[in-house]
PATITI-969214 format. One record per residue (C-alpha): x, y, z; residue number from 0. Coordinates in nm, 2 decimals, padded with zeros to 4 digits. Layout:
BEGIN
SITE      u      v      w   k
SITE      X      Y      Z NUM
...
! end
This chain:
BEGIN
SITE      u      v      w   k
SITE  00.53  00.48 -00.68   0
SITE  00.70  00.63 -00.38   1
SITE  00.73  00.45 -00.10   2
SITE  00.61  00.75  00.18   3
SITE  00.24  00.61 -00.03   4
SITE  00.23  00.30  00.14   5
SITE  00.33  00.48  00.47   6
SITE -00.01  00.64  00.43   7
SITE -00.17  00.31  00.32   8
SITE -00.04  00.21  00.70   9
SITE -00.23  00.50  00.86  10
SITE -00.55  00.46  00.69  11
SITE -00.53  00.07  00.81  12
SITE -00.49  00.19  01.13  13
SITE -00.79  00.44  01.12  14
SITE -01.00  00.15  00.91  15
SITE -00.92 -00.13  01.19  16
SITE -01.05  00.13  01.47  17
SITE -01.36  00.21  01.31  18
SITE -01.48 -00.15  01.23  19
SITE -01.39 -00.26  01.60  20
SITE -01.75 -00.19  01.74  21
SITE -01.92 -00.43  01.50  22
SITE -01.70 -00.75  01.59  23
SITE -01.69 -00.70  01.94  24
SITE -02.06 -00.55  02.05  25
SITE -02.17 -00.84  02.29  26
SITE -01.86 -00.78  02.51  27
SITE -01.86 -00.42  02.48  28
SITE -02.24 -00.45  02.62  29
SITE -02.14 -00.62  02.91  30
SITE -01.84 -00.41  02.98  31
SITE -01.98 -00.04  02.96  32
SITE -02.35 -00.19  03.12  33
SITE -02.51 -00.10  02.79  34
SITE -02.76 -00.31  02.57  35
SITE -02.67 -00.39  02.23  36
SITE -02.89 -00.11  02.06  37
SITE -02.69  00.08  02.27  38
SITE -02.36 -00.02  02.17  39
SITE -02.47  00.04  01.79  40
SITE -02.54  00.40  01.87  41
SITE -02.17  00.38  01.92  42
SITE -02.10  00.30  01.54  43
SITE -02.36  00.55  01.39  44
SITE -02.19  00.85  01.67  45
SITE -01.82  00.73  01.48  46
SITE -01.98  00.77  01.15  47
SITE -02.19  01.12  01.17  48
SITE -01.84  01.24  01.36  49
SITE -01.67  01.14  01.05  50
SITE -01.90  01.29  00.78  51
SITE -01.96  01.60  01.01  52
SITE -01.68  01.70  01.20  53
SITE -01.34  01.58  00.99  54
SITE -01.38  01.87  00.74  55
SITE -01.37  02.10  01.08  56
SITE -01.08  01.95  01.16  57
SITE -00.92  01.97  00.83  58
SITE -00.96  02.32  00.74  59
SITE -00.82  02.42  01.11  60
SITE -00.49  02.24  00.99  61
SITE -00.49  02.36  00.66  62
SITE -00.22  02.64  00.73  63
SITE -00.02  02.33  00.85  64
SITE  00.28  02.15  00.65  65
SITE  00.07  01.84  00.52  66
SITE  00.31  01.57  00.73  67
SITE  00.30  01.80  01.06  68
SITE -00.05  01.84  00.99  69
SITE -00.10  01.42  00.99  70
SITE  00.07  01.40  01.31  71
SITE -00.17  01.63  01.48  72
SITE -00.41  01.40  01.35  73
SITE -00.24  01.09  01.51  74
SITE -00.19  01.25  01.78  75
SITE -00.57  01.34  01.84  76
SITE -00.70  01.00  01.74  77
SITE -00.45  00.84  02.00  78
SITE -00.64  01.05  02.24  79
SITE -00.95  00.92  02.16  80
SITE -00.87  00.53  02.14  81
SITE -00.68  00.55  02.48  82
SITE -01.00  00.71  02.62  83
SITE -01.22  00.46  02.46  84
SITE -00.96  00.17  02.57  85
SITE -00.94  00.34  02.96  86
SITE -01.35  00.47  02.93  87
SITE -01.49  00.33  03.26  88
SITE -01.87  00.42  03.12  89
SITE -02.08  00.42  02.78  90
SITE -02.10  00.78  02.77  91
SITE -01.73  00.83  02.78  92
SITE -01.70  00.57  02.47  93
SITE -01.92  00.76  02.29  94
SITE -01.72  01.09  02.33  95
SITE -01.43  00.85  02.28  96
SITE -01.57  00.74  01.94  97
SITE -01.67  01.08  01.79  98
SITE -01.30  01.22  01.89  99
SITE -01.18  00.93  01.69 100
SITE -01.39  00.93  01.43 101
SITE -01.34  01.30  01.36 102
SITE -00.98  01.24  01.37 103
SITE -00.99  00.97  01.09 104
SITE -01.17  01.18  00.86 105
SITE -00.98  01.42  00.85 106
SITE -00.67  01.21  00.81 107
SITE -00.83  01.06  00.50 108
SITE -00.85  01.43  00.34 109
SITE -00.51  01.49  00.43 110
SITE -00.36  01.16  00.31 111
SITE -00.55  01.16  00.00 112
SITE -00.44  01.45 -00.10 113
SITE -00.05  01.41  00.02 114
SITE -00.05  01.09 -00.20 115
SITE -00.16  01.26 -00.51 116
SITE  00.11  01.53 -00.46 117
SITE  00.40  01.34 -00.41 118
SITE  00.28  01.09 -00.69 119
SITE  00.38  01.19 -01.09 120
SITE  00.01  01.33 -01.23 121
SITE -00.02  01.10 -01.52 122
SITE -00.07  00.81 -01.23 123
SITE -00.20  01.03 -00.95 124
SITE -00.49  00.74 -00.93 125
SITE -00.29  00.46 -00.85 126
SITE -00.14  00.66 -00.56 127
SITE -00.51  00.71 -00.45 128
SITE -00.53  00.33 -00.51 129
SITE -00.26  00.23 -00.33 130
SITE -00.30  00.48 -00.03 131
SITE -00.68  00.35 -00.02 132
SITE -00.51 -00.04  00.02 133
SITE -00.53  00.04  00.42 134
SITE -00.88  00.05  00.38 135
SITE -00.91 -00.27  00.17 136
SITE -00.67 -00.44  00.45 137
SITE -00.91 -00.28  00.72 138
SITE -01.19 -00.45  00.61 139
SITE -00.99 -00.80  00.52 140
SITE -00.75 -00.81  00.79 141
SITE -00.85 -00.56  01.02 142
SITE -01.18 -00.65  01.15 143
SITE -01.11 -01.00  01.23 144
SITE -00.79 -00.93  01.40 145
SITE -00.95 -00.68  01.67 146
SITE -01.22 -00.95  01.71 147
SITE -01.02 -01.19  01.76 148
SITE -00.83 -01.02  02.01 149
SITE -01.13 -00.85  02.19 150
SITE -01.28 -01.26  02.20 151
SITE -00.96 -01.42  02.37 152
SITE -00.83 -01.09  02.53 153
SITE -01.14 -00.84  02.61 154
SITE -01.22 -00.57  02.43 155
SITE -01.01 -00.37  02.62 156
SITE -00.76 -00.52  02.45 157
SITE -00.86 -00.47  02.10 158
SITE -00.86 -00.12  02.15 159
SITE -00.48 -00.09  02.35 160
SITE -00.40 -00.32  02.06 161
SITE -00.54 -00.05  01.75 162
SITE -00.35  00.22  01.99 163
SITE  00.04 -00.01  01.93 164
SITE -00.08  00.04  01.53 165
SITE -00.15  00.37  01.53 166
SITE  00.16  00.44  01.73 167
SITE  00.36  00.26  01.46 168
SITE  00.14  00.40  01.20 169
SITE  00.24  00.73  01.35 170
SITE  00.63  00.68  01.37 171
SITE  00.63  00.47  01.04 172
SITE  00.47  00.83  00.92 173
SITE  00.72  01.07  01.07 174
SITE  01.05  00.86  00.93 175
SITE  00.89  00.74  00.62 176
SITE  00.65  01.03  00.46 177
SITE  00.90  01.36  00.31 178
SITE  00.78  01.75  00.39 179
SITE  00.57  01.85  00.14 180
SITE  00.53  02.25  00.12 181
SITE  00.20  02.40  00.05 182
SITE  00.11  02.50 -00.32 183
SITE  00.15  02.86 -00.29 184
SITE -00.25  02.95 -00.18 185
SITE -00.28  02.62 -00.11 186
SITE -00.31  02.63  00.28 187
SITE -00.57  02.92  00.24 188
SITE -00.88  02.84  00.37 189
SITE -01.04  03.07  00.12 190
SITE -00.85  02.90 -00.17 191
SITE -01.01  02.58 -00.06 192
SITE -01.34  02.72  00.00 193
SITE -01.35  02.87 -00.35 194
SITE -01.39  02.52 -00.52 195
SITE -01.74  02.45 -00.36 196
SITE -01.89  02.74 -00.55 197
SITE -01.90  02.43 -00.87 198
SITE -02.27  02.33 -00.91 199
SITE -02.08  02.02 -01.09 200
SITE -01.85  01.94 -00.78 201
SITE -02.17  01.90 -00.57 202
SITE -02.29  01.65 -00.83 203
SITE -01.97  01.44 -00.87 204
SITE -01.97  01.43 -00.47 205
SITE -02.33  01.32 -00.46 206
SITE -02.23  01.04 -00.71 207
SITE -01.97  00.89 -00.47 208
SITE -02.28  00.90 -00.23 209
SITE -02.49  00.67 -00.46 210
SITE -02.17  00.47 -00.55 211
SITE -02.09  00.34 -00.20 212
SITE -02.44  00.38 -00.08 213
SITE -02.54  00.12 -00.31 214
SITE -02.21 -00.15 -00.20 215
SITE -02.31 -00.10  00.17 216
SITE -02.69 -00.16  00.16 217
SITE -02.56 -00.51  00.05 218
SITE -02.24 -00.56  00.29 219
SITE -02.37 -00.40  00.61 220
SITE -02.61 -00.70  00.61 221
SITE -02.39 -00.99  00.44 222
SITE -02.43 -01.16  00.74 223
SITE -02.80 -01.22  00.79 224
SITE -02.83 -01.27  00.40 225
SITE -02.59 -01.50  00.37 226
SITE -02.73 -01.72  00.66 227
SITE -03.11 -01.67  00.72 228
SITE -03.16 -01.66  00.28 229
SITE -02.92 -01.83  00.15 230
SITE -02.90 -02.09  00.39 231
SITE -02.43 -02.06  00.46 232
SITE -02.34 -02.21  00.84 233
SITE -02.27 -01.90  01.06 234
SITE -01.88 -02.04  01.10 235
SITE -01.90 -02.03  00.68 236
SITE -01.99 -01.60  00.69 237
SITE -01.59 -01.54  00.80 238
SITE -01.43 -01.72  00.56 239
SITE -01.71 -01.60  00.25 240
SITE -01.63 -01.22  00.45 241
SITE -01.30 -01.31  00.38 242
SITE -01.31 -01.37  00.03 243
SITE -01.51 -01.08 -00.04 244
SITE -01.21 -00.86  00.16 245
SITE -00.98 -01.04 -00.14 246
SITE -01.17 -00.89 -00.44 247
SITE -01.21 -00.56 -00.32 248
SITE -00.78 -00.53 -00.32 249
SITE -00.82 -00.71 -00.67 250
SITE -01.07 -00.46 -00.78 251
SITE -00.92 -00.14 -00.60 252
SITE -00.56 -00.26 -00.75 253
SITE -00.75 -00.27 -01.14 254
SITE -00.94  00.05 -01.08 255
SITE -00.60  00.20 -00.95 256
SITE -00.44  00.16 -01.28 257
SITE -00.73  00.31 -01.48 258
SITE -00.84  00.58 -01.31 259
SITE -00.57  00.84 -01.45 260
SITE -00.72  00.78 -01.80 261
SITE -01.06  00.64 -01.81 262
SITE -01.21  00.82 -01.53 263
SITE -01.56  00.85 -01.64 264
SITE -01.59  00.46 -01.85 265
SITE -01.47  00.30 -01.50 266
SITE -01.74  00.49 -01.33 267
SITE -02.00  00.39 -01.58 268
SITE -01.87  00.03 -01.64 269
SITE -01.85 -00.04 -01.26 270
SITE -02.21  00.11 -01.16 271
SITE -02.36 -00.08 -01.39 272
SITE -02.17 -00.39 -01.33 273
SITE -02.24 -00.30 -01.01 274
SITE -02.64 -00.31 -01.06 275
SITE -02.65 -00.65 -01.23 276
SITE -02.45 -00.81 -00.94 277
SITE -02.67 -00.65 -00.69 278
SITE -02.99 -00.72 -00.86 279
SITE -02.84 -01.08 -00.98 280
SITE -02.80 -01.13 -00.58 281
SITE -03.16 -01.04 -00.50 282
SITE -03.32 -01.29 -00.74 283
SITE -03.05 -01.54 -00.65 284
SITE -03.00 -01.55 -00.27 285
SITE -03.14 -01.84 -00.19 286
SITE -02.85 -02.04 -00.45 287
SITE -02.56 -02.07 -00.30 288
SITE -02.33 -02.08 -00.56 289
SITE -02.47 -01.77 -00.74 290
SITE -02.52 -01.58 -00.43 291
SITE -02.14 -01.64 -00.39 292
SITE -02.07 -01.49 -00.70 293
SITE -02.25 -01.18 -00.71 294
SITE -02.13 -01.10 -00.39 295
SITE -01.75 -01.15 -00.49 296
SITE -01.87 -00.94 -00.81 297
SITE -02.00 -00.69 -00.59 298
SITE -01.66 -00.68 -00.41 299
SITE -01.47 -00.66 -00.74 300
SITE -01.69 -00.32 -00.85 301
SITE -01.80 -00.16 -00.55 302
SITE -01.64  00.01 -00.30 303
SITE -01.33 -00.02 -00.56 304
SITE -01.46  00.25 -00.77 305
SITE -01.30  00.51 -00.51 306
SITE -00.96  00.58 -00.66 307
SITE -01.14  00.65 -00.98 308
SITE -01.41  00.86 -00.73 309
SITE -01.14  01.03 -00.56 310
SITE -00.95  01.14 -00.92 311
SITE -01.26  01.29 -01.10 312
SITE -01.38  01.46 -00.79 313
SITE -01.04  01.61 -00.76 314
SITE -01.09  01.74 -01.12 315
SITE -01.34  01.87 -01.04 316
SITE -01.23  02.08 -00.75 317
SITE -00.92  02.05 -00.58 318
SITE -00.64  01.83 -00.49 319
SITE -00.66  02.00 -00.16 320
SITE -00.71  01.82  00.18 321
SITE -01.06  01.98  00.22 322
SITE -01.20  01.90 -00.10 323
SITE -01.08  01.51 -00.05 324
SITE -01.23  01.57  00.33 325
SITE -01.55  01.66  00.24 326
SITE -01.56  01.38 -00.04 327
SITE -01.46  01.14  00.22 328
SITE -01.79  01.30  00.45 329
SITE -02.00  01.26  00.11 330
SITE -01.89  00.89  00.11 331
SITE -01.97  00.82  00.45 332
SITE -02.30  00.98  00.41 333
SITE -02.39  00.69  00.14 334
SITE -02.31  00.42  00.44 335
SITE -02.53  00.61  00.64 336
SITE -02.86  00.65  00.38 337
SITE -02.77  00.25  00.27 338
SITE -02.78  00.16  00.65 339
SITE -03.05  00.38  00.80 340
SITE -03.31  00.26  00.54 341
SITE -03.19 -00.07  00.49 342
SITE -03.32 -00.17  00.88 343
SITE -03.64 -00.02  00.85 344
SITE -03.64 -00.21  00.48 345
SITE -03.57 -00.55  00.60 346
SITE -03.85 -00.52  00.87 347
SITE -04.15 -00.45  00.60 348
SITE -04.02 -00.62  00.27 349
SITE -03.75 -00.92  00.42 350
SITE -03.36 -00.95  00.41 351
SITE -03.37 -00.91  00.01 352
SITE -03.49 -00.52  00.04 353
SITE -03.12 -00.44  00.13 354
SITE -03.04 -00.56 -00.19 355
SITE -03.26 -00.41 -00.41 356
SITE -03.22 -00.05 -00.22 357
SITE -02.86 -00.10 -00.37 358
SITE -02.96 -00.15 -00.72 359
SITE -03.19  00.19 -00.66 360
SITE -02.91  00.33 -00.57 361
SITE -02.63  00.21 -00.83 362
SITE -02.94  00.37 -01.08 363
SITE -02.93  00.72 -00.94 364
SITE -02.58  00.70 -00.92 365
SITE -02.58  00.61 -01.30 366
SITE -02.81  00.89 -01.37 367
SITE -02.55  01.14 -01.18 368
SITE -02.32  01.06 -01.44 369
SITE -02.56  01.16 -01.72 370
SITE -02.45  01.52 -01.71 371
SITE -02.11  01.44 -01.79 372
SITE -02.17  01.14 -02.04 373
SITE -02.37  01.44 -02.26 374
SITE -02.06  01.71 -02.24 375
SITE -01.85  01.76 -02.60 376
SITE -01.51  01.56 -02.53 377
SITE -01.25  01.81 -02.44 378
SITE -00.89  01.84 -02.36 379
SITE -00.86  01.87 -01.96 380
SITE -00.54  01.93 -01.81 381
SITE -00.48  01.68 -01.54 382
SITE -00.52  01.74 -01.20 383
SITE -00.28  01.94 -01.02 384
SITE -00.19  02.08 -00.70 385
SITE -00.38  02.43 -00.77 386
SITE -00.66  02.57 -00.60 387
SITE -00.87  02.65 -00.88 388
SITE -01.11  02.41 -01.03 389
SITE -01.01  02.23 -01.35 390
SITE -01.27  02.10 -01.59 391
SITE -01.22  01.73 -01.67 392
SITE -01.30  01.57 -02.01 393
SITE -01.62  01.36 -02.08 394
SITE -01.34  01.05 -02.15 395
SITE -01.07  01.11 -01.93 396
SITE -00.73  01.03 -02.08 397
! end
C-alpha cells in the first residue's frame, strides 16, 4: 500500500476530530459565545448541511486542479475556518466558522478518496479506501475525546487552536508525503464528471449508502442516553463502552477493506443484514447489560464499516473522480441527518428505544436498494479505473 495513503488517513483525522468537537465540548461553548445549548447544536446540524451541500461546490471548482494542489487549497480553506471559529468573539461568527469548515472537509473527502484509489494498484483499490477512511475511524476513537479533554482542562478555545496544530501538520505531512498525481486525460472536466450522474443506477447505489449509515447513526447519535437511562451503565462507564465501540469500527473497516475489491455486493448484503439483527437484537435487549454491550460492539463491527465497500461499488458505478466520491460523501451525510432529525422527535412519542428500531427500518430499505443488483445476470465488469465514463459492475464483484 503506498505510504502517501496513510498521509491522507492523517487529513481525514484531522477533518474527523474538527467536526466531532461541538458534541464534547457544548456546555463551555454555551457559556463562551452567550448561546443556550439548543443553540450550540444548531452549530453541528449548520457543519453537517455545509458538508452534504456545499463540498461538491467546492470540489468541482477545483476539479481543473492537480489532485495534491487541489488538497492544499482545501487545507488551506479549512484552516481559515477553525482559526475563525477558534478567534470567533460571537455565535454567529461560529456558525459561519463551522459551515466554511464543514464545506472544506467534504470536499477533501472527495478529493482524498479518490487520490487513494489512483495511486493504489486496482485489484486492491478498496483497501486504499479502507485505509484512507482509518482517519475517520481514529476521529471517532481518538479524536473526540482528545478535543474534550482539552476544551475541559484548557477551554474550548483551546480545542479548536489545538485541531488547527493537526491540520497544520496534516497539511505539511500532505505536501512532503502525498506524490503529483496528473489528471486522467478528461478527468479534470467538469462535464466529464457531470456525465456520470445521468446513471438512474448511480442514484440508487448513492441512496443505499444513505440507508447504510442512516441506520448506524440513529443508534450511535444517542448511545449515550441508551446506554444510561435503558440500560442502566454509570455515566463515567459511556467513555470507556464509546471507546470500545471506536475499536471495532477499525476492526471492521480493516475486514471490509480487504473484501471490498472482490465481494462488493455479498459485504453489502452480509453487513446490512447483520447489521439489522444487531440493531433490532439491541432494541429488545437494552435493558441487559451484557447483550446491550454486544450488539452495540456488533453494530460497530458492521456499520459504518461498510464504507470502503460503499465507496468501491459506487465508484463502479460512476466514477473514480473527486466529484462522484464528493457527492457520495454528501449522500452519506444526508443518512446522519434523516437518522438524527427523526430520531429526536422519535424518542419524544415512542421512548429512547425508537432510535433503534428507526435503524432497523432503515438497514431494511437499504437491503431492498440492493435488490436491483442482487436480480442482475452475473457479468464480467472491468474494475474500476481512473476513466470518466461509467463502468458497469458485476452482480458478485470479483
Amino acid at each position: 500500500m503506498p505510504r502517501a495513503v496513510y498521509v491522507l488517513a492523517l487529513g481525514i483525522f484531522a477533518m474527523v476530530t474538527s467536526e466531532f468537537v461541538v458534541a464534547g465540548l457544548m456546555p463551555q461553548m454555551a457559556e463562551g459565545l452567550d448561546a443556550t445549548i439548543p443553540e450550540i447544536g444548531y452549530l453541528i446540524t449548520a457543519f453537517a448541511i455545509a458538508m452534504a451541500f456545499g463540498g461538491p461546490f467546492l470540489t468541482a471548482a477545483l476539479l481543473r486542479l492537480e489532485p495534491k494542489r487541489a488538497l492544499m487549497v482545501i487545507f488551506a480553506v479549512f484552516l481559515s475556518g477553525n482559526v475563525l471559529a477558534a478567534l470567533a468573539p460571537d455565535y454567529w461568527t461560529m456558525l459561519v466558522a463551522r459551515v466554511v469548515t464543514g464545506i472544506a472537509s467534504q470536499a477533501f473527502f472527495g478529493v482524498a478518496i479518490s487520490l487513494a484509489t489512483r495511486l493504489a494498484r486496482p485489484e486492491v483499490r478498496g483497501r486504499a479506501v479502507a485505509v484512507a477512511l482509518n482517519g475517520l475511524m481514529l476521529g471517532t476513537l481518538l479524536g473526540l475525546p482528545f478535543a474534550t479533554v482539552v476544551g475541559e482542562h484548557l477551554g474550548w478555545r483551546a480545542a479548536f487552536w489545538a485541531i488547527t496544530v493537526l491540520t497544520a501538520a496534516a497539511a505539511l505531512t500532505t505536501f512532503a508525503g502525498v506524490p503529483r498525481v496528473e489528471q486522467a486525460e478528461g478527468g479534470g472536466a467538469l462535464r466529464a464528471e457531470l456525465g456520470a450522474f445521468r446513471s438512474p443506477r448511480l442514484w440508487l447505489v448513492l441512496i443505499t449508502s444513505t440507508f447504510v449509515i442512516g441506520a448506524t447513526f440513529s443508534t450511535f447519535s444517542y448511545l449515550n442516553p441508551i446506554l444510561t437511562e435503558v440500560t442502566g451503565f454509570a455515566t463515567g462507564t459511556v467513555p470507556l463502552l464509546l471507546v470500545a465501540y471506536g475499536a471495532a469500527t477499525l476492526i471492521g473497516n480493516t475486514v471490509v477493506g480487504r473484501l471490498a475489491d472482490r465481494y462488493t455486493l455479498p459485504v453489502l448484503v452480509t453487513g446490512l443484514l447483520l447489521n439489522l439483527g444487531f440493531l433490532t437484537g439491541f432494541a429488545l435487549l437494552a435493558d441487559l447489560p451484557v447483550a446491550a454491550v454486544a450488539m452495540m460492539l456488533g453494530i460497530g463491527l458492521v456499520g459504518v464499516t461498510m464504507n470502503p465497500a460503499m465507496v468501491t461499488r459506487v465508484q463502479r458505478a460512476g466514477t473514480t473522480g473527486p466529484l462522484v466520491n464528493s457527492v457520495h460523501s454528501s449522500f452519506i451525510t444526508g443518512g446522519i441527518v434523516v437518522a438524527t432529525s427523526v430520531g429526536g422527535p422519535a424518542i419524544d412519542a415512542f421512548g429512547l428505544r425508537a432510535p433503534l428500531w428507526i435503524g432497523a427500518g432503515l438497514a431494511v430499505l437499504g437491503l431492498l436498494s440492493l435488490v436491483p443488483d442482487l436480480r442482475r445476470r452475473p457479468a464480467t465488469a472491468p474494475a474500476a479505473t481512473g476513466a470518466t465514463t461509467p463502468a458497469r459492475e458485476a452482480v458478485e464483484v470479483g
